[in-house]
C-alpha positions as CSV (number, residue, x, y, z in Angstrom):
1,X,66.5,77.4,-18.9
2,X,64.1,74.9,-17.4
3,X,65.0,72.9,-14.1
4,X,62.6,70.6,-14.5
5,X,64.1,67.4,-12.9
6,X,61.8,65.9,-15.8
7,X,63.9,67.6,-18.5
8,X,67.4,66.7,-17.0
9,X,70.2,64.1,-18.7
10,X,70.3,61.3,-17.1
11,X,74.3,60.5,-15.5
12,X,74.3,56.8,-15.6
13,X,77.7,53.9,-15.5
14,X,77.4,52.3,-18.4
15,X,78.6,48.7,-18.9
16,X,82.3,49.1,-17.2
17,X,80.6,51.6,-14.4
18,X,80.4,48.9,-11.9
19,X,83.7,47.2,-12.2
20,X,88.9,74.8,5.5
21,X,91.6,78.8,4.7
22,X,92.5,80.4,1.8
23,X,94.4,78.9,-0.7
24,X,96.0,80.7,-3.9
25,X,95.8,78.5,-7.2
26,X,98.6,76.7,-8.6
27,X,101.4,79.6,-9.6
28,X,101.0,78.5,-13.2
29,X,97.2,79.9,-13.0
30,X,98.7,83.3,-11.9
31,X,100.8,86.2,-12.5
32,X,102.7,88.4,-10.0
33,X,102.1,91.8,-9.6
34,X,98.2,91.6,-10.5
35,X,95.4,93.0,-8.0
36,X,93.4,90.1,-6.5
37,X,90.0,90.9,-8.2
38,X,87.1,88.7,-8.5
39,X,87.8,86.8,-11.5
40,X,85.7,87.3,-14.5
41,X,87.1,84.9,-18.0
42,X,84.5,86.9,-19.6
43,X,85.9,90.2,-18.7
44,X,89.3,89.5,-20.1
45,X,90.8,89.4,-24.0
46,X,92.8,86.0,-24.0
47,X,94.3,84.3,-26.5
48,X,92.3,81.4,-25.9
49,X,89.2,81.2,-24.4
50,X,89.3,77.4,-23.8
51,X,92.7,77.7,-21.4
52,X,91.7,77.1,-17.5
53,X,91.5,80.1,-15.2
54,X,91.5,80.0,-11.6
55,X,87.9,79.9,-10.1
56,X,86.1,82.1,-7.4
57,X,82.5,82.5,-6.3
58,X,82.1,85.2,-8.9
59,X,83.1,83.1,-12.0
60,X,80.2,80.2,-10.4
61,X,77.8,83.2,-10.0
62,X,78.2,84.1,-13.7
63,X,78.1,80.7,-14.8
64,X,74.2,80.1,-12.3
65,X,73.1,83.1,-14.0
66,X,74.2,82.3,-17.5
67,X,72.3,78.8,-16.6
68,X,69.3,80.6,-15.7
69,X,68.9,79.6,-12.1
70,X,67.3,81.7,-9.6
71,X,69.5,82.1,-6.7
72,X,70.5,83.7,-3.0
73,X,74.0,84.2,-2.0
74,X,76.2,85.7,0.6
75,X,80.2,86.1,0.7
76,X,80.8,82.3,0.7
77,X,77.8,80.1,-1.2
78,X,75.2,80.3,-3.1
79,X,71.9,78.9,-2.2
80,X,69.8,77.2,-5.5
81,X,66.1,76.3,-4.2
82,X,63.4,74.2,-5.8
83,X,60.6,72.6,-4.3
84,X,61.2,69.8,-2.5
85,X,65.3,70.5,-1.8
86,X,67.5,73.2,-2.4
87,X,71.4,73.2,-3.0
88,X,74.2,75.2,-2.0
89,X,77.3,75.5,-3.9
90,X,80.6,76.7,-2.3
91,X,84.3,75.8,-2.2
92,X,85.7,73.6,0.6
93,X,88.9,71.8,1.0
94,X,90.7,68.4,0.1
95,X,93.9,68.3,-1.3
96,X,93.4,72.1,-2.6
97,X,90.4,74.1,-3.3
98,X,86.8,71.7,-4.3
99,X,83.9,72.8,-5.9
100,X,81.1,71.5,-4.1
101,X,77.3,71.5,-5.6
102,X,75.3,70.2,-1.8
103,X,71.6,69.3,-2.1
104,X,69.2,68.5,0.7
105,X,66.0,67.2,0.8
106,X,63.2,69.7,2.4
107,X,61.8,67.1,4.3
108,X,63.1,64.0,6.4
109,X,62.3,60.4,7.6
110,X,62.4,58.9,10.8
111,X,64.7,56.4,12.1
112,X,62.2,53.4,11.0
113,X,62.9,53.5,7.7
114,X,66.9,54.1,8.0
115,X,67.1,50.3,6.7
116,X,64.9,50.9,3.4
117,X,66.4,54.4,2.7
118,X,69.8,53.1,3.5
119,X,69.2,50.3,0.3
120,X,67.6,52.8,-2.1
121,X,71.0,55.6,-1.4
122,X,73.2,52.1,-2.4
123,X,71.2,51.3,-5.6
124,X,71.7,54.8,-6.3
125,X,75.3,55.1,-5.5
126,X,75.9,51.9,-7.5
127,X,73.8,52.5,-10.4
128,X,75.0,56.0,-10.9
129,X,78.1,58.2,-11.0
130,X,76.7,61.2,-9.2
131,X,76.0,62.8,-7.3
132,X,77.0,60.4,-4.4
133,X,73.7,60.1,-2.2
134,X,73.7,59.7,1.6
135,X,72.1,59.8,4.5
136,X,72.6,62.5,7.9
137,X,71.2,61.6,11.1
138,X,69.8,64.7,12.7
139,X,69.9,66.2,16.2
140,X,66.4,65.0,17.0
141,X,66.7,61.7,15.4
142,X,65.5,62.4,11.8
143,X,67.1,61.0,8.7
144,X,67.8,63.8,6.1
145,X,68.9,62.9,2.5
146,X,71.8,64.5,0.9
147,X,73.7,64.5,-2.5
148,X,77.2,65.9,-3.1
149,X,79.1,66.5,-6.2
150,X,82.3,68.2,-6.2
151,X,85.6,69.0,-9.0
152,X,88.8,70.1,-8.2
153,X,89.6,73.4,-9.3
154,X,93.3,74.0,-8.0
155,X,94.3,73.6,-11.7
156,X,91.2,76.3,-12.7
157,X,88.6,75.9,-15.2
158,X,87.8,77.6,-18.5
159,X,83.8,78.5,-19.1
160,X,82.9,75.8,-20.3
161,X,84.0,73.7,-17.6
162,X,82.9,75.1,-14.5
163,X,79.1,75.6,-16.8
164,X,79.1,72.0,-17.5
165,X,80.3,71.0,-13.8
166,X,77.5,73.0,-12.3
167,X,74.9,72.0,-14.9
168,X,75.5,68.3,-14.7
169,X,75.7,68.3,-10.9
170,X,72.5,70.5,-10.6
171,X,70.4,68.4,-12.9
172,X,71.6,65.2,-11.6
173,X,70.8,66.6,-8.2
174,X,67.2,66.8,-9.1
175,X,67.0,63.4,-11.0
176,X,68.8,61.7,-7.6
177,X,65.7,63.7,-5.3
178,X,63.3,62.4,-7.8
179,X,64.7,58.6,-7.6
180,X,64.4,58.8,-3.8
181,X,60.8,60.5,-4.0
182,X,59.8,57.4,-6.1
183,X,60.5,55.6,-3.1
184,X,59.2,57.9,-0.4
185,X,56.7,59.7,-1.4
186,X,56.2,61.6,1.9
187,X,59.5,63.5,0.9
188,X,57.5,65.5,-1.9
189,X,56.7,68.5,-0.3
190,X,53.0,69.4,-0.5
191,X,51.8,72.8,-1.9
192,X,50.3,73.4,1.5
193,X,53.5,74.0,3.2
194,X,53.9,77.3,1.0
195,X,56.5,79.5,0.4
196,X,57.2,80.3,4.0
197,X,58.7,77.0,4.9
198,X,60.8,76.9,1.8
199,X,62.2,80.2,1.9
200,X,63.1,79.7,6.1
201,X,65.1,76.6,4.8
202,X,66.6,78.8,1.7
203,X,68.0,81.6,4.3
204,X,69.2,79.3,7.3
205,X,71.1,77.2,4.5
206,X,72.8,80.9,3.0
207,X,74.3,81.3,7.0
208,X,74.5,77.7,8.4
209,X,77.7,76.6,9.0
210,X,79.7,74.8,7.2
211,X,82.6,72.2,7.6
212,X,85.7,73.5,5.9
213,X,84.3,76.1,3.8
214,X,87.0,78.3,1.9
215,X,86.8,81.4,0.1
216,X,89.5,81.4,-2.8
217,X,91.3,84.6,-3.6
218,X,92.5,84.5,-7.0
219,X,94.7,87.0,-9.2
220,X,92.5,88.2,-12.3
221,X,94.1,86.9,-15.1
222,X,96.2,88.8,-17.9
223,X,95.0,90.2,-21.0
224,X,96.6,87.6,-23.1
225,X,97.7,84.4,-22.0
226,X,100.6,82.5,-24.4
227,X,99.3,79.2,-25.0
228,X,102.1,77.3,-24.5
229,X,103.2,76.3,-21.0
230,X,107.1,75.4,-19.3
231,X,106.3,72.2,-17.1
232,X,109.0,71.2,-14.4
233,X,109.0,67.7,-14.3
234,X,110.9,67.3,-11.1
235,X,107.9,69.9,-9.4
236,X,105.7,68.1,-11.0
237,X,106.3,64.6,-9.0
238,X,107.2,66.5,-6.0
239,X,104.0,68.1,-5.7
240,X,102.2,64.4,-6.6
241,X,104.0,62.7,-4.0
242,X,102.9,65.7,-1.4
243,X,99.5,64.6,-2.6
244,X,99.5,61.1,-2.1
245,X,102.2,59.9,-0.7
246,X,105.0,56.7,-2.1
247,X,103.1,54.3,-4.1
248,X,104.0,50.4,-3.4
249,X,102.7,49.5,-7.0
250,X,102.3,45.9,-7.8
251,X,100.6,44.1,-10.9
252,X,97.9,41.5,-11.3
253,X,95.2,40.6,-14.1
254,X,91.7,40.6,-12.8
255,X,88.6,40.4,-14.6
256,X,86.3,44.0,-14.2
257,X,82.2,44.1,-13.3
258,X,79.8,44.9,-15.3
259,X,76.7,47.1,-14.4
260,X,73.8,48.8,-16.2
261,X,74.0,50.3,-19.6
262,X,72.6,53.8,-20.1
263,X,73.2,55.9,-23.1
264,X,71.0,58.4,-22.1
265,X,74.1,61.4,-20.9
266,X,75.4,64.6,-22.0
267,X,76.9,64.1,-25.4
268,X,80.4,64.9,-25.4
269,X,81.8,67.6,-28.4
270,X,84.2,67.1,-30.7
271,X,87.8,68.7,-29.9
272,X,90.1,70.1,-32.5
273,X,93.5,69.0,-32.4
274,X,96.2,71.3,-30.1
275,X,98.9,70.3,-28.8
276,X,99.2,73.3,-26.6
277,X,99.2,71.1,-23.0
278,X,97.1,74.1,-21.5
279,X,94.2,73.7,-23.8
280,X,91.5,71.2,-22.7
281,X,91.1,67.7,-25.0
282,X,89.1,64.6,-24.9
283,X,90.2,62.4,-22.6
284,X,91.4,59.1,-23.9
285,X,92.9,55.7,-22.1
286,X,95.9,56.5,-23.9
287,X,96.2,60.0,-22.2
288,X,95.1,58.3,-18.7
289,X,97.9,55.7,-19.1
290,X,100.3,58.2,-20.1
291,X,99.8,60.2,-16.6
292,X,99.5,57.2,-15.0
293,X,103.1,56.4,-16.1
294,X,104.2,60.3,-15.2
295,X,103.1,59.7,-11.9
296,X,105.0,56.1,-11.8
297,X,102.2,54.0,-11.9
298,X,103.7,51.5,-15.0
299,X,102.3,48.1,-14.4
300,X,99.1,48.1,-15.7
301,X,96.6,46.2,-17.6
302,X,93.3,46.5,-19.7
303,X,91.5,47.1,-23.0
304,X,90.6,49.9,-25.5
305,X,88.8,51.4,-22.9
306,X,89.6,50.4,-19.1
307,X,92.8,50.1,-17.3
308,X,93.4,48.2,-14.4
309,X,96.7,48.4,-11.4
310,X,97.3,47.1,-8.4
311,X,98.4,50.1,-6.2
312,X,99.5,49.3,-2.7
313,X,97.5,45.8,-2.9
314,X,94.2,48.0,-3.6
315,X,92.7,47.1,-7.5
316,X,91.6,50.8,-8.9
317,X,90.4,50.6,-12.5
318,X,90.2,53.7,-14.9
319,X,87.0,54.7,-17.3
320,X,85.9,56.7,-19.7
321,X,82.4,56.5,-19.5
322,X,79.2,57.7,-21.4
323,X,79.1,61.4,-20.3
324,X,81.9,61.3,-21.1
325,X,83.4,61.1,-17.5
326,X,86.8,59.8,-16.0
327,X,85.9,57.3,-13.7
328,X,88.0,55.8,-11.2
329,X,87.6,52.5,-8.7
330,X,88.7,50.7,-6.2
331,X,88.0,47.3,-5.0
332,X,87.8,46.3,-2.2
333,X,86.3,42.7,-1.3
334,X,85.2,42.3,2.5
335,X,83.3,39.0,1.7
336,X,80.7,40.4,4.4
337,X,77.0,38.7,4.7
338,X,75.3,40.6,2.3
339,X,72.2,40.8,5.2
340,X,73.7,40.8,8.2
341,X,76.4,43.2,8.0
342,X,74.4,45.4,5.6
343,X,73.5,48.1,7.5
344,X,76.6,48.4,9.8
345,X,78.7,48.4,6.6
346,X,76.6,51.3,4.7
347,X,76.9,53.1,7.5
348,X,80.4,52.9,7.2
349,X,80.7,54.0,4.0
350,X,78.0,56.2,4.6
351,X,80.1,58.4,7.4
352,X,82.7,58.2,4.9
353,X,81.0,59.6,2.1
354,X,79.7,62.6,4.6
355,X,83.3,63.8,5.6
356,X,84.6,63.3,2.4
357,X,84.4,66.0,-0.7
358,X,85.5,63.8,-4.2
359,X,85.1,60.2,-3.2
360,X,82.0,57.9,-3.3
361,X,82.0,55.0,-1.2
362,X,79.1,52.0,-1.1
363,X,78.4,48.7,-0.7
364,X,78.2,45.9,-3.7
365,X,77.2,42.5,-3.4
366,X,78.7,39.6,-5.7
367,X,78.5,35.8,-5.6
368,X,81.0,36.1,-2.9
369,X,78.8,38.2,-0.4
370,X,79.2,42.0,0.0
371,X,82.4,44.0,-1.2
372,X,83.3,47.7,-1.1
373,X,83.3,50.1,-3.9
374,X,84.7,53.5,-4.2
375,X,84.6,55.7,-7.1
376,X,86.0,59.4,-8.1
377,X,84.7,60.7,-10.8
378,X,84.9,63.9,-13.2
379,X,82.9,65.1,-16.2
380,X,85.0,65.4,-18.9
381,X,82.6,66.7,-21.6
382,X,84.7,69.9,-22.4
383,X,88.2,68.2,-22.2
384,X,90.9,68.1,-19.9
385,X,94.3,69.6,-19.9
386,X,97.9,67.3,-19.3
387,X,97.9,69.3,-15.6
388,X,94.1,69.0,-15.2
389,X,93.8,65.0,-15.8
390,X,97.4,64.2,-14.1
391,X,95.7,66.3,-10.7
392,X,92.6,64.6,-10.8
393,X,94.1,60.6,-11.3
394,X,96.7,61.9,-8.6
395,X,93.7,63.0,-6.4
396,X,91.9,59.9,-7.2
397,X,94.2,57.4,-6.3
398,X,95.3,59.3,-2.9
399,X,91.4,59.5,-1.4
400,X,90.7,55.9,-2.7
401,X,93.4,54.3,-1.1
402,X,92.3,56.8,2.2
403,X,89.1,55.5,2.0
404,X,89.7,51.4,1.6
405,X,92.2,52.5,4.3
406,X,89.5,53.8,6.5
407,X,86.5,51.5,6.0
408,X,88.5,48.1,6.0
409,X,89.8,49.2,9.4
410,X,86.4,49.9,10.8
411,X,84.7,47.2,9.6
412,X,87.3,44.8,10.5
413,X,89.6,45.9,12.2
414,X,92.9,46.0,9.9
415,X,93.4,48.0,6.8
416,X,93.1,46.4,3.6
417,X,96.0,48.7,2.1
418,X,99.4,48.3,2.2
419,X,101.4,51.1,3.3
420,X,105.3,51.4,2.4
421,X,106.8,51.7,5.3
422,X,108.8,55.2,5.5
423,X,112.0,54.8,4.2
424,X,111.5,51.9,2.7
C-alpha cells in the first residue's frame, strides 16, 4: 500500500465542523483464568469478528503490517518513517489506556517565524479534524512541528477499527506535513541530507522518552465470545461519574458555526442491523442523544444532525461529520483582540494541546473578536458499540470542560466553567 501523502483522503469538518502504568481493560473485555498473551483477533475463532477486543502493541503491529508500512519497534512504540517526518505510535494515558499515532517534522524553524507558523497550525486546527497540529519549542530555541491523533481503547477495538484508526491518522499525518510544507518549504528535507540523518532521527525516536507511556497487558481473548452482553446500569454511571465528575447541566438555544465543506473523506460502509450492544453500528444523533441521556445529560437541543447542551455553563455541540466521525465542541468565547492577544492565546492552547492526548484546542475568530474552540473527535467509519460511544462522549465532555477550565484561567484569570460545588 502506497503512503504517498498525495494519495491520502483528505479528513476535513464539513459545514457543522466549525460550530503513565499498566492498566487491564475493562473486565467486560476479559475473562479470568486466561494467560496474559499478546493479543492476536486473528489468532482466535470468535463468534463474531466485528466484537471489540482489548488492544496491545501486537494487535497495532499486525494491523502496520497488514497496512503495508515499513516500520522499527521496540517493547513500547513503533517508529513509522518517511522523508520529511516520521511517527511513532504507542499507548499512553488519560482517563484509561490512548492510542496515540505522534508525528514530527524532520526539520525545524527558528523562533522568527513562531508568529507565521503559529497562524498556519490554527488554520489547520480549525479547518480540520485531525490530527491536532502544534508547535514544541526546543532546548536550543528551535520550533519543531508536531501532529497527534489518539482513540481510546479501554473499551478495545475489533480489526477493523484499530486498521482504520491507524490508517486515517497516518494518512492525515502526512497530508497535515504537506499543508505546513506549502508554507515552509525549508521543512522539506533535501535528498542531500541522505539516509543517515533520517535513520539517526528514526532510532533516537524508538528510545527517547516519553511522557506517560504505558504498556497494556491484556488477557487473550476466548475461543468464542457470546454476543450478547449483561450491562449494570448502576456500574455503569458510577464509572462515568469517576470519569468526569457531577455535571451542573443547564439549557439554552444557540445558533452553531459554520466552516468549510469537504466531501473528500473515507466513505463510511453500510452496517447490518444487530442489536447485540457489543457489535459496532453506525453512529447516529439518535444513538448520541440516547447516551447523552444515560449519562444524565437531558436538556438538549438541535437538528437531524447536531445536538447542542449547556453543561456546567460550557456550550459542547455533537456531530457526525463526513468521515464519518463523532465530533464534539466546546465554546468558549473570550472576546480577545483577535491581533493582540493572538499569539499569547495560541500559545495557550497550544501548551494545552501538547500535554493533552484526545483534546484539540485553538483559537477562532468571529465578529465578536477571538473565541476558544475545543474539539474531541473519533472516526467512526467501522461503527461504534453502546459501551464504545457512551466512553468516548463521557471522555469528551470531561477533557473539554478541563480544557475551557484551564485556558480561560490562564488567559484571564478565572475559569469560564462552572463547577458544582461538592456536595451540592
Amino acid at each position: 500500500m502506497s503512503t504517498d501523502p498525495q494519495g491520502c483522503a483528505l479528513h476535513k469538518k464539513g459545514d457543522r465542523g466549525e460550530l503513565n502504568l499498566t492498566v487491564l481493560p475493562h473486565d467486560h473485555l476479559l475473562q479470568e483464568g486466561l494467560d496474559n498473551s499478546p493479543v492476536d483477533d486473528r489468532n482466535f475463532p470468535t463468534h463474531n469478528a466485528t466484537v471489540p477486543l482489548p488492544v496491545d502493541l501486537h494487535r497495532v503491529k499486525n494491523s502496520v503490517d497488514d497496512l503495508g508500512y515499513h516500520y522499527l519497534d521496540s517493547d513500547d512504540r513503533l517508529v513509522i518513517p518517511w522523508s520529511s517526518h516520521r511517527v511513532s505510535v504507542y499507548f499512553a494515558q488519560e482517563s484509561g489506556n490512548v492510542l496515540t499515532v505522534f508525528g514530527r517534522m524532520r526539520l525545524q524553524l527558528d523562533m522568527h517565524s513562531i508568529s507565521d507558523i503559529a497562524r498556519v497550525i490554527t488554520q489547520w486546527n480549525a479547518e480540520r479534524i485531525g490530527p491536532t497540529a502544534l508547535i514544541h519549542l526546543t532546548d536550543d530555541a528551535m520550533v519543531e512541528v508536531q501532529f497527534r491523533t489518539s482513540m481510546s481503547v479501554e473499551e478495545g477495538l475489533n480489526a477493523l477499527q484499530l486498521e482504520r484508526f491507524l490508517q486515517m491518522a497516518l494518512d492525515t499525518t502526512s497530508m497535515g506535513v504537506s499543508f505546513v510544507i506549502e508554507h515552509f518549504s525549508e521543512l522539506l528535507v533535501p535528498d542531500s541530507y541522505g539516509e543517515e540523518f533520517t535513520d539517526e532521527q528514526d532510532f533516537d525516536d524508538l528510545v527517547e522518552e516519553i511522557s506517560g507511556i504505558v504498556i497494556p497487558v491484556v488477557a487473550a481473548p476466548p475461543s468464542t465470545l457470546h454476543p450478547e452482553w449483561d450491562e449494570d446500569e448502576d456500574e455503569d454511571e458510577d464509572d462515568l461519574e469517576a470519569i468526569f465528575g457531577p455535571l451542573d447541566e443547564s439549557f439554552d438555544t444557540k445558533d452553531s458555526e459554520d466552516t468549510d465543506d469537504d466531501s473528500d473523506l473515507y466513505e463510511g460502509r453500510e452496517f447490518e442491523e444487530d442489536e447485540s450492544p457489543m457489535i459496532p453500528h453506525a453512529v447516529t444523533t439518535e444513538r448520541i442523544l440516547e447516551q447523552l441521556h444515560a449519562i444524565g445529560v437531558h436538556k438538549t437541543s438541535g437538528e437531524d444532525d447536531f445536538l447542542l447542551a449547556w453543561i456546567n455553563e460550557i456550550l459542547l455541540s455533537f456531530f457526525v461529520e463526513n468521515g464519518p466521525t463523532l465530533l464534539i465542541k466546546g465554546h468558549w468565547d473570550a472576546n480577545m483582540h483577535p491581533e493582540k492577544d493572538f499569539v499569547k492565546l495560541f500559545l495557550i492552547c497550544n501548551q494545552w494541546n501538547e500535554n493533552s492526548l484526545t483534546t484539540k484546542a485553538f483559537c477562532h475568530s468571529d465578529e465578536a473578536g477571538l473565541q476558544v474552540r475545543v474539539e474531541f473527535s473519533v472516526t467512526t467509519v467501522e461503527g461504534l458499540n453502546d459501551v464504545q460511544l457512551r466512553h468516548n462522549i463521557a471522555l469528551a465532555i470531561h477533557h473539554i470542560l478541563q480544557a475551557v477550565d484551564s485556558i480561560s484561567t490562564e488567559a484571564t484569570g478565572s475559569s469560564a466553567v462552572d463547577w458544582p460545588e461538592h456536595g451540592a
